[in-house]
ZAMARVEX-685017 format. One record per residue (C-alpha): x, y, z. Coordinates in nm, 2 decimals, always signed. Example, Ala and Ser with C-alpha at 12.3 -4.5 7.8 and 13.67 -1.06 7.14 Angstrom:
<recs>
east +1.23	north -0.45	up +0.78
east +1.37	north -0.11	up +0.71
</recs>
This chain:
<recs>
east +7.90	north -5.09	up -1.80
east +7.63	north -4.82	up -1.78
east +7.49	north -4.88	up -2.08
east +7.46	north -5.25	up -1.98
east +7.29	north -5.12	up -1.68
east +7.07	north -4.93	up -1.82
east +6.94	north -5.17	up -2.07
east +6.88	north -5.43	up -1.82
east +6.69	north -5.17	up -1.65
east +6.47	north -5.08	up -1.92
east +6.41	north -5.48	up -1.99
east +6.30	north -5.54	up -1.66
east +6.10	north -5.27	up -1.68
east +5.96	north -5.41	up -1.98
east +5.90	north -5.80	up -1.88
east +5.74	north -5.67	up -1.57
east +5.50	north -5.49	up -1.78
east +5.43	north -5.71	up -2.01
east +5.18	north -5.93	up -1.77
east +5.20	north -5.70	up -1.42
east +4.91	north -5.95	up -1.25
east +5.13	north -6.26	up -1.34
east +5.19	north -6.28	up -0.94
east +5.55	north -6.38	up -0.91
east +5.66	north -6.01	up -1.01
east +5.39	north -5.86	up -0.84
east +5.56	north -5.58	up -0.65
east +5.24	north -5.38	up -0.48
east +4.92	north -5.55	up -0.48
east +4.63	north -5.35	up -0.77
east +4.42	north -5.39	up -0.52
east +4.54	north -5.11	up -0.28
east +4.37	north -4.79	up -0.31
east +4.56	north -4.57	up -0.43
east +4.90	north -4.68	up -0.42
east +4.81	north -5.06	up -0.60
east +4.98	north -4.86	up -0.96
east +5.26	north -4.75	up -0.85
east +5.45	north -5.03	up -0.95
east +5.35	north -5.01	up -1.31
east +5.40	north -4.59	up -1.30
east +5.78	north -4.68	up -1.20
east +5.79	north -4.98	up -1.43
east +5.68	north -4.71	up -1.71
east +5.92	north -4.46	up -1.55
east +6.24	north -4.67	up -1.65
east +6.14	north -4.82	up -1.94
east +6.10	north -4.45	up -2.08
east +6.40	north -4.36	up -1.95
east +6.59	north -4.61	up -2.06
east +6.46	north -4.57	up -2.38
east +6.52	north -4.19	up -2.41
east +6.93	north -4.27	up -2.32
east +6.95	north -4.47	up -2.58
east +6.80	north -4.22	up -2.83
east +6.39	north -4.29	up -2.83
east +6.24	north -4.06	up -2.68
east +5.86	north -4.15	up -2.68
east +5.75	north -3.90	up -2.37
east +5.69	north -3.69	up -2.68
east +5.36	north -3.88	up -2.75
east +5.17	north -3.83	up -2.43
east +5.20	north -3.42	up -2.45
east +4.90	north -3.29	up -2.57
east +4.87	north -2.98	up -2.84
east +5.13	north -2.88	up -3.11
east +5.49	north -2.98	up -3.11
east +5.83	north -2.84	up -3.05
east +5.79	north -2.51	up -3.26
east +6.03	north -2.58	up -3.53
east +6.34	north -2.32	up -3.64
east +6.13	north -2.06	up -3.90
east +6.31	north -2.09	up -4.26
east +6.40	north -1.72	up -4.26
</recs>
């Protein structure tokens, strides 16, 4: 049941994203200062998370500089 939960999340998340100035799933107007994005932020916010519980973690990509240091050989 949570898994189904989750992934209905994260593909809400994504249909919303997909157009976000259709109108009909407009939640918070773009054109508020300031706070007009915070839909699409929270949109982003599940869709990542709901990706990462089902093993694809992609938060990886926005981190700037090297990697994870990997294990040394020995």
């Amino acid at each position: 049941m949570k898994r189904s939960l989750i992934a209905l999340a994260g593909l809400l998340a994504f249909i919303y994203l997909l157009n976000p100035t259709l109108g009909i799933f407009e939640l918070v107007p773009d054109n508020i200062p300031l706070i007009g994005n915070v839909d699409e932020v929270t949109a982003s916010t599940v869709l990542l998370s709901a990706l990462r519980h089902f093993g694809l973690d992609l938060t990886n990509l926005f981190r700037s500089g090297p990697g994870p240091a990997s294990p040394s050989a020995g």
